[in-house]
FISEVO-956186 format. One record per residue: x, y, z of N, C-alpha, C in turn; residue number from 1; chain. Coordinates in nm, 3 decimals. Example, Ala and Ser with C-alpha at 12.3 -4.5 7.8 and 13.67 -1.06 7.14 Angstrom:
1.319	-0.569	0.780	1.230	-0.450	0.780	1.320	-0.330	0.780	1	A
1.285	-0.225	0.708	1.367	-0.106	0.714	1.290	0.003	0.787	2	A
***
This chain:
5.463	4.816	-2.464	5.341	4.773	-2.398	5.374	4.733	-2.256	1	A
5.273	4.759	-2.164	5.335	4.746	-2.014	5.269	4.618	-1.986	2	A
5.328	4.529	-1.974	5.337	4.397	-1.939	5.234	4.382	-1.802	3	A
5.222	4.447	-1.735	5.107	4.420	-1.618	4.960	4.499	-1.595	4	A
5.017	4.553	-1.771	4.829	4.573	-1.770	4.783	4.506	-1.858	5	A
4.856	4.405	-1.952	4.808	4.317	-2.060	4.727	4.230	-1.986	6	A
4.582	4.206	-2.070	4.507	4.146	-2.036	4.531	3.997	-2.058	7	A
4.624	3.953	-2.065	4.723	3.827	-2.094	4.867	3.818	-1.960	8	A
4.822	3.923	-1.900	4.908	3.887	-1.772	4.895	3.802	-1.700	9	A
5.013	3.712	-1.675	4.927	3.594	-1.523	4.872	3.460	-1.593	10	A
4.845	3.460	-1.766	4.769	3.379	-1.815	4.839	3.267	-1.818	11	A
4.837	3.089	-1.800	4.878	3.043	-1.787	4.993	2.966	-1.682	12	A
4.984	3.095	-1.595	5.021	3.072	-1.495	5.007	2.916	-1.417	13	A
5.038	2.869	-1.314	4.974	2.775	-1.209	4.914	2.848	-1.046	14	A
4.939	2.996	-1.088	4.870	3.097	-0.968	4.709	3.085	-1.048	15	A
4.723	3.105	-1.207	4.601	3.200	-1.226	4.506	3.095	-1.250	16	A
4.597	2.963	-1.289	4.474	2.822	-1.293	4.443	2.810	-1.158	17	A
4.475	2.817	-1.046	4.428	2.760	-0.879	4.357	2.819	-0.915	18	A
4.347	3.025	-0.922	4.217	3.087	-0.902	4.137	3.075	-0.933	19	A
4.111	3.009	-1.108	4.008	2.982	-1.175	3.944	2.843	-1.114	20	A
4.007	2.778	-1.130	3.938	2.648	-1.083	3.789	2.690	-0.964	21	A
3.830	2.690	-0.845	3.700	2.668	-0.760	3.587	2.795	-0.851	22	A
3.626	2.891	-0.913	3.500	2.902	-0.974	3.447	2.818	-1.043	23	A
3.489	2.749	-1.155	3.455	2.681	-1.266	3.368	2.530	-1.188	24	A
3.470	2.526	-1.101	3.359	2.355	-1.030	3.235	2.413	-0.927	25	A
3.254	2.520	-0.915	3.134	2.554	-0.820	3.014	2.581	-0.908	26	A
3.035	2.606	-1.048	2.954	2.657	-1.111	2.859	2.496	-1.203	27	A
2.963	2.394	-1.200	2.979	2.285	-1.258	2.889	2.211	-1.164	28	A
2.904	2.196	-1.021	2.825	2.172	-0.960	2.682	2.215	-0.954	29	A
2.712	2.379	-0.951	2.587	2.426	-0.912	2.471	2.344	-1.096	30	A
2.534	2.338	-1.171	2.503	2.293	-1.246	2.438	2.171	-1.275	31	A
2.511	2.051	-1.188	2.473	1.927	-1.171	2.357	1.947	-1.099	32	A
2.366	1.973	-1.011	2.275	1.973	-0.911	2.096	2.046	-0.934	33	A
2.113	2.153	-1.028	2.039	2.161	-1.110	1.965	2.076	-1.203	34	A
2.030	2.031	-1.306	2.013	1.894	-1.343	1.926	1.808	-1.252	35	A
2.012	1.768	-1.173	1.923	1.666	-1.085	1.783	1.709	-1.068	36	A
1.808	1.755	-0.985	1.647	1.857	-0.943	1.580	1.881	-1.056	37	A
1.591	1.878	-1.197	1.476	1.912	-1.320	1.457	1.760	-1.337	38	A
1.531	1.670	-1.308	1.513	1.477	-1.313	1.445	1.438	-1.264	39	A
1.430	1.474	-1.110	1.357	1.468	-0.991	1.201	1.519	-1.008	40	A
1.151	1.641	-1.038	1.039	1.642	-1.050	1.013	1.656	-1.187	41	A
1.062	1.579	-1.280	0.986	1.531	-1.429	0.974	1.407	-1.391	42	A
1.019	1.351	-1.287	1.026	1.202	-1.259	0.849	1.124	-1.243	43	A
0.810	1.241	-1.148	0.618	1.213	-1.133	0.533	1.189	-1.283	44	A
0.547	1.326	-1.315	0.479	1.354	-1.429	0.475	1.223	-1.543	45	A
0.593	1.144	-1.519	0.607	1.066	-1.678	0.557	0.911	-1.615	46	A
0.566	0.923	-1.456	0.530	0.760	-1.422	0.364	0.813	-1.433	47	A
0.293	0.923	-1.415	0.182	0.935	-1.400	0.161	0.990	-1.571	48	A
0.197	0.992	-1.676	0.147	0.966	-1.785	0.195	0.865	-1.868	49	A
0.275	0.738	-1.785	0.281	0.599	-1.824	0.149	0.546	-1.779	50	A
0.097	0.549	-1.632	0.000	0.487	-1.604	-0.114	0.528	-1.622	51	A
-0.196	0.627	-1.740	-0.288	0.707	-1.773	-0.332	0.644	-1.873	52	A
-0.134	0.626	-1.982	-0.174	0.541	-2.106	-0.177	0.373	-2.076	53	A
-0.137	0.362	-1.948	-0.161	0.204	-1.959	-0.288	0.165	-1.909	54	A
-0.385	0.269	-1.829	-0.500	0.273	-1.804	-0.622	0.267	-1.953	55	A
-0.583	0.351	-2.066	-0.627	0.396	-2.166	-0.635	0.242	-2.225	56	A
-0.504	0.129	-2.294	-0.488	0.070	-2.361	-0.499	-0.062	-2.261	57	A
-0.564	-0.097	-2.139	-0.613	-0.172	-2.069	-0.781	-0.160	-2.089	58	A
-0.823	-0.052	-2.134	-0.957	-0.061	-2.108	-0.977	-0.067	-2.293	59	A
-0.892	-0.030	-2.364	-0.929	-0.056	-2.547	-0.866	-0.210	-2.554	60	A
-0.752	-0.306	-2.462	-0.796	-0.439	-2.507	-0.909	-0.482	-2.481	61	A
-0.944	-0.473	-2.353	-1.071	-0.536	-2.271	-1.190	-0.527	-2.342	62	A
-1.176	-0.408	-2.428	-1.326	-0.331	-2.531	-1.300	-0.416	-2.680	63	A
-1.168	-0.446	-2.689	-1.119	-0.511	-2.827	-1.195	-0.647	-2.815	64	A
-1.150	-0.727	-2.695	-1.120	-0.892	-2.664	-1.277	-0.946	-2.615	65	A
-1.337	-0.827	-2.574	-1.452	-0.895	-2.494	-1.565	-0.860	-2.522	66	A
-1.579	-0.735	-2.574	-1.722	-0.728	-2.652	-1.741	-0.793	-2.819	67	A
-1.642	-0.823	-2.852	-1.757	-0.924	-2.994	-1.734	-1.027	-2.922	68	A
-1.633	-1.091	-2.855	-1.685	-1.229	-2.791	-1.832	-1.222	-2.732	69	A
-1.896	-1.100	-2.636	-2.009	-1.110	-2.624	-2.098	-1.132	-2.719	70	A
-2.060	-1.062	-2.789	-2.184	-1.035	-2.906	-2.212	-1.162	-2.951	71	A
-2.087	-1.244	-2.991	-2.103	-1.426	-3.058	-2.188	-1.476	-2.976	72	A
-2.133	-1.470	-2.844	-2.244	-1.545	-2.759	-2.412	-1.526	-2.730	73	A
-2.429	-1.349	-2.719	-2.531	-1.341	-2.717	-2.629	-1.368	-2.845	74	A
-2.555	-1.385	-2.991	-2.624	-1.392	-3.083	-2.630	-1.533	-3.138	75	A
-2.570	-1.606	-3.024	-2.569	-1.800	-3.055	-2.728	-1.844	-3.044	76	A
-2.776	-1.749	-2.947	-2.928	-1.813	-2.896	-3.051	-1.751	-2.997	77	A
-3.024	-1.682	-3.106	-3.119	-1.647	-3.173	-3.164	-1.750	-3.232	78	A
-3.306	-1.740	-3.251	-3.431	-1.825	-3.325	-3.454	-1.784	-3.433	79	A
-3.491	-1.809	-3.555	-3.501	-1.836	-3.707	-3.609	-1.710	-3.721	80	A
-3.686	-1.699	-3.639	-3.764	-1.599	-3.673	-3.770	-1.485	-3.557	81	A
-3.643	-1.446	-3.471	-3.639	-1.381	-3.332	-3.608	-1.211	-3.431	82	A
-3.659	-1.157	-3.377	-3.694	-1.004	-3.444	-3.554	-0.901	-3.384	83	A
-3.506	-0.943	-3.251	-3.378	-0.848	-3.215	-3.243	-0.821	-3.306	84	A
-3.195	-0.659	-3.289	-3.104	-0.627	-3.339	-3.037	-0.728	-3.371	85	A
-3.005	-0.770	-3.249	-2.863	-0.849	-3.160	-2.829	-0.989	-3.310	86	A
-2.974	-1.033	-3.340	-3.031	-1.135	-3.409	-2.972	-1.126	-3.585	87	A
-2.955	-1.017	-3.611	-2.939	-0.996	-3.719	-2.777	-0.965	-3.763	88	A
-2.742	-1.003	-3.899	-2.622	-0.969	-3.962	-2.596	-0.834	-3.932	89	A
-2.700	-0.712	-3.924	-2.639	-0.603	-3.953	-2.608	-0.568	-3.780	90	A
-2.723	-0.579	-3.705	-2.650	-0.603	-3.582	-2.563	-0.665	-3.499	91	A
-2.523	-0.762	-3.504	-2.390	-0.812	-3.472	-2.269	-0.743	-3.563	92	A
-2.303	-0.716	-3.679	-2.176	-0.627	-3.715	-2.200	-0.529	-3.645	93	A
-2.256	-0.412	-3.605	-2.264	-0.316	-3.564	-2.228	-0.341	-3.417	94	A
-2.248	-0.452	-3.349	-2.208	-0.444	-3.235	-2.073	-0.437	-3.221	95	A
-2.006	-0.535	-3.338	-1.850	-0.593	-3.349	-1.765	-0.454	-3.360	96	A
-1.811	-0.416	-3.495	-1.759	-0.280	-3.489	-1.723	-0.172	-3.425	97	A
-1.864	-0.121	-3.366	-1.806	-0.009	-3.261	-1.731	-0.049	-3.156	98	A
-1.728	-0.196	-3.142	-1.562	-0.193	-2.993	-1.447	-0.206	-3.102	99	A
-1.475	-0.257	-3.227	-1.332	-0.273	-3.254	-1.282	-0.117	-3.285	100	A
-1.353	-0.034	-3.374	-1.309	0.118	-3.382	-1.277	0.147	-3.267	101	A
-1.430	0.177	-3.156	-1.381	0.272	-3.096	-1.248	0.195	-2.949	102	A
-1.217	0.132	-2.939	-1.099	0.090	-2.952	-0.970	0.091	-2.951	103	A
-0.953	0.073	-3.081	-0.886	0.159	-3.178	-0.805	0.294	-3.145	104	A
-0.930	0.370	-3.188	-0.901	0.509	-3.194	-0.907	0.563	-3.001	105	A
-0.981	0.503	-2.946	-0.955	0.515	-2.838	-0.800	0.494	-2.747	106	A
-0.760	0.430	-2.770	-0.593	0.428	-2.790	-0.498	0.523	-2.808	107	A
-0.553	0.507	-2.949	-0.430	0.613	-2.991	-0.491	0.784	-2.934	108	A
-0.615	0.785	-2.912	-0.592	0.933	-2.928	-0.579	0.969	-2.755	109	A
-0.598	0.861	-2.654	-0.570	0.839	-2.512	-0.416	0.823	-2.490	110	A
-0.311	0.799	-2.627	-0.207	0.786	-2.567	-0.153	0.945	-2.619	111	A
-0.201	0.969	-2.733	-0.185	1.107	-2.735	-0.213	1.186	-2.656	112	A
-0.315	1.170	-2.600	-0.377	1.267	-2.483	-0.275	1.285	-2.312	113	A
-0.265	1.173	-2.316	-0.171	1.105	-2.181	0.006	1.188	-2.223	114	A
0.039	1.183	-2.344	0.180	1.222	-2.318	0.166	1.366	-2.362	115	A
0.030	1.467	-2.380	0.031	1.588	-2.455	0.035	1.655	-2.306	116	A
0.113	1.793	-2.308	0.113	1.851	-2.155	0.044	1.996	-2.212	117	A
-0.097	1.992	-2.326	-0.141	2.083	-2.292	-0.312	2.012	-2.268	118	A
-0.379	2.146	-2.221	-0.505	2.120	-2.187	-0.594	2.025	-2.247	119	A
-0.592	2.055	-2.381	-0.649	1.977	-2.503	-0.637	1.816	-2.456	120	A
-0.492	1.775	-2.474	-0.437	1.634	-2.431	-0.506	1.588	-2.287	121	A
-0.529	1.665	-2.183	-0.619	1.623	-2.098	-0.727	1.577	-2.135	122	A
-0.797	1.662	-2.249	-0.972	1.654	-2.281	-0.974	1.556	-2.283	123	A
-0.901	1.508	-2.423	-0.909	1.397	-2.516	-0.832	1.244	-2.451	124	A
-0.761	1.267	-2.348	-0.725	1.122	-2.305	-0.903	1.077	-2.212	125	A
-0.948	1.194	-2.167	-1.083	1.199	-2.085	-1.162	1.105	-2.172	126	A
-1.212	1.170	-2.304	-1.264	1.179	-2.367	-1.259	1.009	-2.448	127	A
-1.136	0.971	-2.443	-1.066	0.842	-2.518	-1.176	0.761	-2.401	128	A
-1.171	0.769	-2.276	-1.192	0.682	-2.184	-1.365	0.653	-2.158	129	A
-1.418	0.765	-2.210	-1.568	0.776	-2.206	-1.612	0.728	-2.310	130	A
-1.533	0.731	-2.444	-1.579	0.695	-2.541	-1.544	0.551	-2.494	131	A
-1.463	0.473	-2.446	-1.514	0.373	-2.441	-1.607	0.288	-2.333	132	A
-1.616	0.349	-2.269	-1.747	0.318	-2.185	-1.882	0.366	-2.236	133	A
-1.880	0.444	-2.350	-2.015	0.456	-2.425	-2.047	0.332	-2.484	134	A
-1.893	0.320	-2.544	-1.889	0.160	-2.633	-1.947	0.038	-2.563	135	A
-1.929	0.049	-2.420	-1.977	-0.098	-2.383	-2.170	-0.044	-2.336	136	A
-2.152	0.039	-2.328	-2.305	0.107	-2.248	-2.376	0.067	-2.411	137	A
-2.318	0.122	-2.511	-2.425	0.065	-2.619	-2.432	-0.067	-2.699	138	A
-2.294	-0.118	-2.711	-2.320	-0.278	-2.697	-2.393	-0.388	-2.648	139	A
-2.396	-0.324	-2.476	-2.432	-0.434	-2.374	-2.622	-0.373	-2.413	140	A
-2.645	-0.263	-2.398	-2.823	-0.248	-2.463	-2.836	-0.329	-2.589	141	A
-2.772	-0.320	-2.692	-2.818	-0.445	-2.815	-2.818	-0.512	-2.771	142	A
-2.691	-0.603	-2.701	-2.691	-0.698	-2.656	-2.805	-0.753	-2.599	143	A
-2.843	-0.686	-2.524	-2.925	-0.731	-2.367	-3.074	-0.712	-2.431	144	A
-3.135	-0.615	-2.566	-3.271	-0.588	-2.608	-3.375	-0.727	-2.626	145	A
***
């Protein structure tokens, strides 16, 4: 076998490691550096679907904490014979309720929505956020009838 066409010629050398080397770190680099740059712009995306869901679960405490407190209050002033929703057992539950559900589910399906990167997950973080501003739009009408 002729020794300088073996594809094992040179191998181990300290000629044939110099040669290899600056490929291997250029590639190692080019590598890092890559890296970086996919760090760099995923970096937006995740502070702007931290603050989507902390937008989401700021507006389901506020809907949690502050509409049946309304409701107690507005239903402290009822009279023995006052005819409003607001006035009655089944309305004050009904008021209590829909903030505590929607809420709730407003949350979770806003934090789902906030970390989902397809279209859908847009709808529905939308959708999380309207639903709870329906919640106070129909509260605050019992309330206020």
């Amino acid at each position: 076998m002729d020794h300088a066409r073996s594809p094992w010629a040179g191998a181990g050398t300290i000629e044939a490691d110099r040669e290899q080397e600056p490929a291997g770190a250029g590639r190692a680099d080019a590598e890092a550096e890559s890296a970086d740059a996919r760090r760099r712009s995923e970096r937006g995306p995740r502070i702007l679907r931290a603050v989507a869901t902390g937008v989401v679960w700021l507006g389901a405490g506020l809907t949690l904490m502050l509409l049946p407190m309304l409701t107690m209050s507005a239903g402290s002033d009822c009279e023995i014979d006052d005819t409003r929703f607001v006035c009655t057992d089944g309305g004050q539950d009904t008021v209590v309720y829909i903030a505590v559900y929607t809420s709730l589910v407003a949350a979770l399906a806003g934090t789902w929505g906030a970390f989902s990167r397809r279209l859908l997950g847009r709808v529905v973080w939308g959708a999380s956020l309207a639903a709870l501003a329906v919640a106070w739009l129909v509260n605050l009408l019992i309330i206020g009838e």
